[in-house]
C-alpha positions as CSV (number, residue, x, y, z in Angstrom):
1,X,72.7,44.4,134.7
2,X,75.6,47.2,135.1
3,X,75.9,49.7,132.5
4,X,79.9,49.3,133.2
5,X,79.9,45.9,132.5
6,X,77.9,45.4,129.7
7,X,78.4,45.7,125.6
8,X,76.9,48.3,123.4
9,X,75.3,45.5,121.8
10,X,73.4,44.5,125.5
11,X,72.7,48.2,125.7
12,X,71.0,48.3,122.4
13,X,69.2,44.8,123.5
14,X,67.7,46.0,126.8
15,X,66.2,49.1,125.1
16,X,64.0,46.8,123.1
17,X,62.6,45.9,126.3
18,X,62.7,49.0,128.9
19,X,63.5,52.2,128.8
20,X,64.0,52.5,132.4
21,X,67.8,53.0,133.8
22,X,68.3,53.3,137.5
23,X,71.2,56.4,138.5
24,X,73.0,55.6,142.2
25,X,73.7,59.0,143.8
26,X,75.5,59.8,146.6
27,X,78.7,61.4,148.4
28,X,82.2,61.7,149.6
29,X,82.1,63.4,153.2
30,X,83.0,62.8,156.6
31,X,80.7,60.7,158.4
32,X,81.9,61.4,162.0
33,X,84.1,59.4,163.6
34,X,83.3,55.5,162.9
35,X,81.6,56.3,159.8
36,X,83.3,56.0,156.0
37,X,83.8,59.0,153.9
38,X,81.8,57.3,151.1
39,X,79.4,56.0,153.1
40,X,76.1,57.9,151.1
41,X,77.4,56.7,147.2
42,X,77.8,53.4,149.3
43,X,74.7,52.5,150.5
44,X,73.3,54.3,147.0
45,X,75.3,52.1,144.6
46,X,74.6,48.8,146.9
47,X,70.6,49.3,147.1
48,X,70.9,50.7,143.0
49,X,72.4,46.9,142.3
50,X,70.0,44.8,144.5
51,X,66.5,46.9,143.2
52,X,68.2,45.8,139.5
53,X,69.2,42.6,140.0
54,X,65.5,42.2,141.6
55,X,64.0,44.3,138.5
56,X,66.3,43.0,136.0
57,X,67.3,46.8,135.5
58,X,70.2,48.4,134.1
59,X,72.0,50.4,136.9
60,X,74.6,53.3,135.6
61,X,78.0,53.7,137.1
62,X,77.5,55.6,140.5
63,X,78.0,59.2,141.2
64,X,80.1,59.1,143.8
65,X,80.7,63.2,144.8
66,X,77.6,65.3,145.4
67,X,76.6,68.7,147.2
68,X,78.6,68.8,150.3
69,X,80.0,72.3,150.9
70,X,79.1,72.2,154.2
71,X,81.3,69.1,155.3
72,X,84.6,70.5,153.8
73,X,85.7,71.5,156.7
74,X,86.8,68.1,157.4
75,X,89.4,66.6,155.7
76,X,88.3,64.0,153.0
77,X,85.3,65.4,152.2
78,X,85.0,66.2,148.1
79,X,81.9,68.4,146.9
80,X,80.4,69.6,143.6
81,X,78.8,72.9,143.8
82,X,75.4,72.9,142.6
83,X,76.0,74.3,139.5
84,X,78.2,72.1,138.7
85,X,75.9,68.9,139.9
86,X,73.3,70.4,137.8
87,X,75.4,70.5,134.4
88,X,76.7,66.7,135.1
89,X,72.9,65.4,135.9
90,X,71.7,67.5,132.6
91,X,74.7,65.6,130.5
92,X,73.9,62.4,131.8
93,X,70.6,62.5,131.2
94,X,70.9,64.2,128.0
95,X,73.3,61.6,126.3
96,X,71.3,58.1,127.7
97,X,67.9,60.1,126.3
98,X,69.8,60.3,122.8
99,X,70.5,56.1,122.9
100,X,66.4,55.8,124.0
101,X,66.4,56.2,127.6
102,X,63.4,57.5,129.1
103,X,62.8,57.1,132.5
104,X,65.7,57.7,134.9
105,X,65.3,56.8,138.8
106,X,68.2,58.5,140.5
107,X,68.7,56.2,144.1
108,X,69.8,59.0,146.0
109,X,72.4,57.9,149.4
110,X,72.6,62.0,150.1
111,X,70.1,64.6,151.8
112,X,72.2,67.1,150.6
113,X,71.8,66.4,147.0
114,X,67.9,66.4,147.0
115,X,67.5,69.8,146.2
116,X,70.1,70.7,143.1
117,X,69.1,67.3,141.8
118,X,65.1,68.6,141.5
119,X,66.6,71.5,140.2
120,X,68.5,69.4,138.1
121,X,65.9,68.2,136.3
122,X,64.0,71.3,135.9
123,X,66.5,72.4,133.8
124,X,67.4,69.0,131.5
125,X,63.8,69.0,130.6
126,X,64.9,72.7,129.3
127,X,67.5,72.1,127.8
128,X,66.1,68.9,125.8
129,X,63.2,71.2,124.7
130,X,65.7,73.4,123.7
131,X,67.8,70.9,121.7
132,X,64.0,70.0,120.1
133,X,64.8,66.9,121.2
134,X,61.9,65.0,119.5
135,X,61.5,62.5,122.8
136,X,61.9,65.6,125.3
137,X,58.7,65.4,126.8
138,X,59.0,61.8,127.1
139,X,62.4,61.8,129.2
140,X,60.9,61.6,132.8
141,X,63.0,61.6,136.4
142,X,62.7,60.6,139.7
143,X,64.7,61.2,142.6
144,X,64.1,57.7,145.8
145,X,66.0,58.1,148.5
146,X,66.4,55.4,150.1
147,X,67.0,56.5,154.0
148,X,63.5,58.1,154.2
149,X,61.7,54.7,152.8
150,X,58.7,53.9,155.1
151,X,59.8,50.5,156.1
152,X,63.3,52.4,156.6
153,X,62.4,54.9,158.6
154,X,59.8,52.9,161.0
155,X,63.1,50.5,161.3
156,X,65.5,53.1,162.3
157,X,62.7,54.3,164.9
158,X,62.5,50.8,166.3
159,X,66.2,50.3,166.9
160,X,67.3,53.5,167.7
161,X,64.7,56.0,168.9
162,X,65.7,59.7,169.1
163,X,69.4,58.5,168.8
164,X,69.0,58.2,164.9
165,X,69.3,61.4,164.3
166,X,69.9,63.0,161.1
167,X,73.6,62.8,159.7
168,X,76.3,60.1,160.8
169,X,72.9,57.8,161.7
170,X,73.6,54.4,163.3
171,X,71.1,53.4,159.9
172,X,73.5,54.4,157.5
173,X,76.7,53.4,159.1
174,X,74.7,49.4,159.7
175,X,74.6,48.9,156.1
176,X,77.8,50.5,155.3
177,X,79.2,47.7,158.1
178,X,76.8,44.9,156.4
179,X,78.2,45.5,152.7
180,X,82.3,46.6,153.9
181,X,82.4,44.4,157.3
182,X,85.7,44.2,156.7
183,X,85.9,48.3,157.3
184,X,83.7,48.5,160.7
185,X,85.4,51.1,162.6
186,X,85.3,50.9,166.6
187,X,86.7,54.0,168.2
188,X,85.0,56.1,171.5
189,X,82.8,58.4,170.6
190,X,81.8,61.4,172.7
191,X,79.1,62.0,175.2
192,X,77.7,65.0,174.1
193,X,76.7,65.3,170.2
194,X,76.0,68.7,168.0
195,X,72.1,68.7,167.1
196,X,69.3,70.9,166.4
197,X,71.9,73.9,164.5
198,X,70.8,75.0,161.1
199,X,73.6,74.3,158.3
200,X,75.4,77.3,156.6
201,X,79.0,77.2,155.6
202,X,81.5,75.0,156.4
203,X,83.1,76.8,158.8
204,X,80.2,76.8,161.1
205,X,79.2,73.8,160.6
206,X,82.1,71.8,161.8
207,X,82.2,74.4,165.0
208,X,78.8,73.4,165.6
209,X,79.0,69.8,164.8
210,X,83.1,68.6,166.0
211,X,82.8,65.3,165.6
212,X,80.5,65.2,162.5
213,X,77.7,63.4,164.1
214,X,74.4,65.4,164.2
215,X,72.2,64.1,166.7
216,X,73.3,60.2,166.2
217,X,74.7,57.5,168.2
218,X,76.5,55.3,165.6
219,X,77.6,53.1,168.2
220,X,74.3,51.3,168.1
221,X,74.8,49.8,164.6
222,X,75.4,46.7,163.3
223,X,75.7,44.7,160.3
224,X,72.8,42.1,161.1
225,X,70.9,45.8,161.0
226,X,72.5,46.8,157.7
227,X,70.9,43.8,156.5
228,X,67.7,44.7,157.4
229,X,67.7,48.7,156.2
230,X,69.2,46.6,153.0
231,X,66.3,44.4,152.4
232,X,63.4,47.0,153.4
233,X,65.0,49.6,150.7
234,X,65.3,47.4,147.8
235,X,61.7,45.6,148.5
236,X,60.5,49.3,148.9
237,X,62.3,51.2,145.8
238,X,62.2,47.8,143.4
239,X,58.2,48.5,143.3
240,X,58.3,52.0,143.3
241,X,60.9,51.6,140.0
242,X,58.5,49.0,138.3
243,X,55.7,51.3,138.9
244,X,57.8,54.7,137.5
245,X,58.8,52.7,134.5
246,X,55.2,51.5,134.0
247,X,53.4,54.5,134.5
């Protein structure tokens, strides 16, 4: 059931029955050469659907920009600062809470967003309290991301080895290929491949990393693969929803 697509009336409906609402998360930034700019709120929103359909959970309307200062020195890439992530997160959260929302599980496509959106619900819970929002210290949330699910990860390790690596991964790009095969992009990549730098600013980054990739061989995906990182992550996150709403 999509948020987007449903009535008021539906809304009001489903709340008699869960107060669980599942938030895709992800990013617009580079993805080195054969990988889509939206590749992170991608594979977010496409997992976010498949753990609702198989939870018969309502998913929100995906957040499609997150924290990616560091990959604007590429052209495409869009970023929130996160200040600014943090203010969106708190008035999403804080207007679903007021229709009898409780639980939110944020599927998160996007390393980069992990920390700002922890921080992000440090300070809702605040600013509920605040508000004396009579349900505040009911509202509870949970960030999944799906890349480091176990059956994900050993996956990954199977198929690619050391040539994963950690941004631009051949994992991401498969399921990217497996839900848009129509937007596979084939195009030489080069031998050598940035890895092992710590991020700072922009700047650096993209004189570290050229070509985007950092430490990963994209070449080696497919969409057979996407299929599989596709069906591990919603088996994976559509029990570890049931049991957040449940607990």
């Amino acid at each position: 059931m999509l948020l987007h697509l449903s009535t008021w009336q539906e809304v009001e409906a489903y709340l008699q029955q869960s107060q669980g609402i599942i938030l895709p998360i992800g990013s617009t930034e580079q993805h080195g050469p054969t990988g889509l700019i939206g590749t992170d709120a991608i594979c977010a929103e496409a997992i976010s659907k498949g753990v609702g359909e198989a939870t018969h959970a309502l998913v929100a309307p995906t957040i499609n920009v997150g924290m990616a200062l560091h990959h604007t020195a590429f052209p495409g890439t869009i970023s929130l600062r996160p200040s600014t992530i943090i203010q969106v997160i708190r008035d999403y959260v804080t207007c679903l809470a007021k229709a009898g929302f409780r639980k939110f599980y944020f599927i998160n496509g996007h390393g980069g967003n992990i920390a700002t959106l922890k921080a992000a619900f440090s300070e809702t819970y605040v600013y509920l309290e605040e508000l004396q929002n009579g349900h505040a210290s009911l509202v509870q949330c949970q960030v999944a991301n799906w890349f480091m699910c176990r059956e994900v990860l050993k996956l990954a390790h199977e198929l690619y080895g050391d040539q994963e690596g950690s941004h631009a991964t051949p994992s991401e790009v498969a399921l990217t290929q497996y839900i848009y095969p129509e937007a596979i992009k084939v195009v030489p990549l080069s031998e050598e491949v940035g890895k092992g730098h710590k991020i700072y600013g922009a700047t650096d980054f993209r004189r570290r990393y050229p070509d985007g990739r950092m430490g990963s061989n994209p070449a080696l995906a497919t969409p057979e693969h996407g299929q599989q990182f596709y069906e591990a992550a919603v088996k994976e996150l559509s029990n570890s929803y049931l049991e957040f709403v449940n607990s």
